[in-house]
C-alpha positions in Angstrom: 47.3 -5.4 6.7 46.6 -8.9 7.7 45.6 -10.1 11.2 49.0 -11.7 12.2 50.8 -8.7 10.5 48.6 -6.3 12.1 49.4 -8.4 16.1 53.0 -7.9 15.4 53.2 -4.5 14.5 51.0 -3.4 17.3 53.0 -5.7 20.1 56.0 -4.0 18.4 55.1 -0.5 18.5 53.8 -1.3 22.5 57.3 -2.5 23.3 58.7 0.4 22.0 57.3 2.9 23.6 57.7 1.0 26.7 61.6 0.5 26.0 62.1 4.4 25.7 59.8 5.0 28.4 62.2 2.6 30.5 65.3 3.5 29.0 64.3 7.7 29.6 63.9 6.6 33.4 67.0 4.4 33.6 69.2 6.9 31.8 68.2 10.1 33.8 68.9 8.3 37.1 72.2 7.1 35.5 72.8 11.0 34.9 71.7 11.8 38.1 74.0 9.0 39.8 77.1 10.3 37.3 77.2 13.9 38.5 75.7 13.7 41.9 78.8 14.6 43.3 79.1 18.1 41.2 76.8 20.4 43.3 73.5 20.3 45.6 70.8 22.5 46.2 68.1 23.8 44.9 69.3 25.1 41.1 71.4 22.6 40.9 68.0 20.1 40.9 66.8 22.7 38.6 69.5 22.1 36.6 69.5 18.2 36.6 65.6 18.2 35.9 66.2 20.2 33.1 69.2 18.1 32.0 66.8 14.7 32.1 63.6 16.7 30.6 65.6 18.1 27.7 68.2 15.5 26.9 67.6 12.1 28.3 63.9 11.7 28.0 63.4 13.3 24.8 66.6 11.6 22.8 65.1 8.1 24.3 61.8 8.5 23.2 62.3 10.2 19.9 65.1 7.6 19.2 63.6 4.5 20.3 60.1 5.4 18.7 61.0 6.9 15.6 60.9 10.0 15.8 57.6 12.2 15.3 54.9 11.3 13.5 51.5 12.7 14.2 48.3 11.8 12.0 46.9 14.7 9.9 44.6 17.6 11.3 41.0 16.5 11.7 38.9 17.8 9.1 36.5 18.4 12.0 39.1 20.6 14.2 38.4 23.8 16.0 40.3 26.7 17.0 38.0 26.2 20.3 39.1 22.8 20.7 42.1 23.9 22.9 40.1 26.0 25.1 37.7 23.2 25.6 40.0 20.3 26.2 41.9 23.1 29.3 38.8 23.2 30.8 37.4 20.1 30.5 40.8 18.3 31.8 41.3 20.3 34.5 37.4 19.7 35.9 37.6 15.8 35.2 41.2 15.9 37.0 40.5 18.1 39.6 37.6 16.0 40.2 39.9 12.1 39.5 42.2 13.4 42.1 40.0 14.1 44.9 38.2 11.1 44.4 41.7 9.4 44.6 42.7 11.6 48.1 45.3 12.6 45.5 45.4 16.1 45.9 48.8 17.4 48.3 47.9 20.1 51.1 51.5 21.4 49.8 54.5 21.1 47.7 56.6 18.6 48.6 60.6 17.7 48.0 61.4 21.3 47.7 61.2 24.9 49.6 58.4 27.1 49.5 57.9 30.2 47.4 58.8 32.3 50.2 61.9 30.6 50.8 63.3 30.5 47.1 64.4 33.9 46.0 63.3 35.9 42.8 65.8 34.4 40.6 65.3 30.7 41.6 61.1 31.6 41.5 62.0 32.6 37.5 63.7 30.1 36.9 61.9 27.4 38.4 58.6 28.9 37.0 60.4 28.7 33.6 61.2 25.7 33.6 57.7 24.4 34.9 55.7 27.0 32.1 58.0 26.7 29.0 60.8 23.6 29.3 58.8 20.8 30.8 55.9 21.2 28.9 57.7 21.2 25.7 60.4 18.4 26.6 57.0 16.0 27.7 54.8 16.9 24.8 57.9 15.8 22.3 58.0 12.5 24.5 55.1 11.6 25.3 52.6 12.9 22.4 55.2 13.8 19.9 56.6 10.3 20.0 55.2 7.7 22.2 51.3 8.2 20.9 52.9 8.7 17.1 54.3 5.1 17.2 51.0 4.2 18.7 48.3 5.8 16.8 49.9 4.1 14.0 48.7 0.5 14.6 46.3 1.1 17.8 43.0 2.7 17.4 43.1 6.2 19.2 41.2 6.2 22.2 43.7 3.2 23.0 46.6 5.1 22.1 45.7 8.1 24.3 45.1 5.8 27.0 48.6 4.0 27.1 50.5 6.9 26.3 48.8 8.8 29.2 49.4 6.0 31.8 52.8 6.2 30.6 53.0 10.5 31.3 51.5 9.7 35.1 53.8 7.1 35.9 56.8 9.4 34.5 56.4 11.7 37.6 56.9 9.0 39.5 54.3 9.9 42.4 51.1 8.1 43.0 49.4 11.7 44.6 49.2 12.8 41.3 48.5 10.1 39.1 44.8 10.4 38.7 45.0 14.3 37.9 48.2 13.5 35.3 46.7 10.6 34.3 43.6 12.8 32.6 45.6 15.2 31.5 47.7 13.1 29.6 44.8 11.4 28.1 43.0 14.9 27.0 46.4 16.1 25.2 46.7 12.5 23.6 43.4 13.4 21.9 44.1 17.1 21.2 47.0 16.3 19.6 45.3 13.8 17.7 42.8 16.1 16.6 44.9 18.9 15.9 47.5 17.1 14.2 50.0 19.2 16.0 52.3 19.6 19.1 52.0 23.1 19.5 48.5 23.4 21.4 49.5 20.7 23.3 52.5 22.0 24.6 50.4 25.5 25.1 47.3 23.5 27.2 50.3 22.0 28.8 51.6 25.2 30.2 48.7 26.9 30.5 47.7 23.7 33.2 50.9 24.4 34.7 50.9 28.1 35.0 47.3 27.7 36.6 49.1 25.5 39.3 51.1 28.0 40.7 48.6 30.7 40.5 46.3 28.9 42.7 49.0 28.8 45.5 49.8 32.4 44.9 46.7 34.4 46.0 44.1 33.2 48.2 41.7 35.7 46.7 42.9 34.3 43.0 42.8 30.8 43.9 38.8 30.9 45.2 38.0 32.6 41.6 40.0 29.8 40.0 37.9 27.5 41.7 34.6 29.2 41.3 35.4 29.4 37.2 36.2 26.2 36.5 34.1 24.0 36.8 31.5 26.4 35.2 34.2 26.6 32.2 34.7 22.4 32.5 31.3 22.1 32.9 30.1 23.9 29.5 33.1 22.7 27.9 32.7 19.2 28.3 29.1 19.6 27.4 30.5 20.7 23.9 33.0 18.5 23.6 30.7 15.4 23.8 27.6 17.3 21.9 29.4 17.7 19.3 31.1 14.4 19.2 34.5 15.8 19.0 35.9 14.1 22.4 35.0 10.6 21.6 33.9 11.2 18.0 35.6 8.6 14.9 38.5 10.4 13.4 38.2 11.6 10.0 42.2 11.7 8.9 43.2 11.6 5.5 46.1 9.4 6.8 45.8 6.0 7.1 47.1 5.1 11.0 47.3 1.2 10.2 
């Protein structure tokens, strides 16, 4: 591909991904506008989230960018990889966050646990574990870093496509913390080749969340494990050259 050729197509493939990423927002606020009027509280938010996670957002992207289209599995993969990349993302985003005066006292724009009864807890928490993490992962690495990896080397890639995942929650508390996460499952799923332990880290990062504001007594073990667990993981990670290490795809991304 020559140099000119290769310009376009990666200016192309950036505009795309930032159409769908702009036409994902301006259609699930359109949504939002549209049926306002039908019912309020808090399952009928549930309901709309779900409505924009699942339709809106994962039409534009998948539309818009072509659809999904992730490079073959690393012939350097592990099974441990997963594992590694949880731990290591959480420490480097628990850590981004704080650094940032990111991290929230408490939830905001909703009720607390204790207000919400069992039903709305099960179906908020499914909807946070299960829907959202595989709605996003079809987005934002199923799509958006597909389109990208293509013509944009991967650490590149990862980067825009994760920028793009912490400005989609659309609150700058959180940025820093989804802004590495984002960036860890761009290179997971790079690695892997596949959606599924993305969308698995993914929830596992989420179900985490709300454990730590369950139980006092669970949250101080959480904390006490890890950055042991990030700490060693992230050691391996870079030891063995598998975080920032040259991919070796059978597939040609360019």
């Amino acid at each position: 591909m020559s140099g000119t050729s290769l310009y376009t197509a990666r200016t192309s493939a950036v505009l795309r991904v930032f159409a769908a990423f702009a036409a994902a927002q301006a259609g699930g606020l359109a949504l939002y506008w549209l049926i306002s009027g039908l019912g309020e509280g808090f399952r009928y938010g549930l309901f709309m989230n779900i409505l924009c996670s699942l339709g809106v957002n994962v039409v534009a992207f998948t539309l818009i960018c072509g659809g999904v289209h992730l490079p073959e599995r690393n012939k350097r993969y592990s099974r441990l990889e997963p594992f590694a990349i949880f731990f290591a993302a959480l420490l480097i985003a628990c850590i981004a966050a704080m650094l940032s005066r990111a991290l929230l006292a408490s939830e905001q724009g909703g009720s607390s646990a204790s207000e919400k009864d069992s039903i709305d807890l099960l179906l908020y928490y499914g909807y946070s574990i299960i829907l959202a993490p595989l709605a996003e992962e079809l987005a934002f690495r199923g799509a958006a870093l597909s389109k990208l990896s293509r013509v944009l080397g991967e650490n590149a890639s990862a980067l825009i496509s994760a920028a793009l995942f912490a400005a989609y929650h659309m609150d700058l508390s959180v940025f820093a913390y989804t802004f590495v996460l984002g960036f860890f499952l761009a290179i997971l799923a790079q690695r892997s080749g596949k959606l599924l332990p993305c969308i698995l880290v993914h929830a596992a990062n989420n179900a985490l969340t709300h454990a730590v504001g369950y139980s006092a007594a669970l949250s101080k073990t959480i904390n006490i494990a890890v950055p042991i667990l990030g700490i060693a993981a992230l050691s391996w990670l870079i030891l063995t050259g598998r975080l920032f290490g040259k991919a070796e795809h059978t597939d040609d991304l360019t």
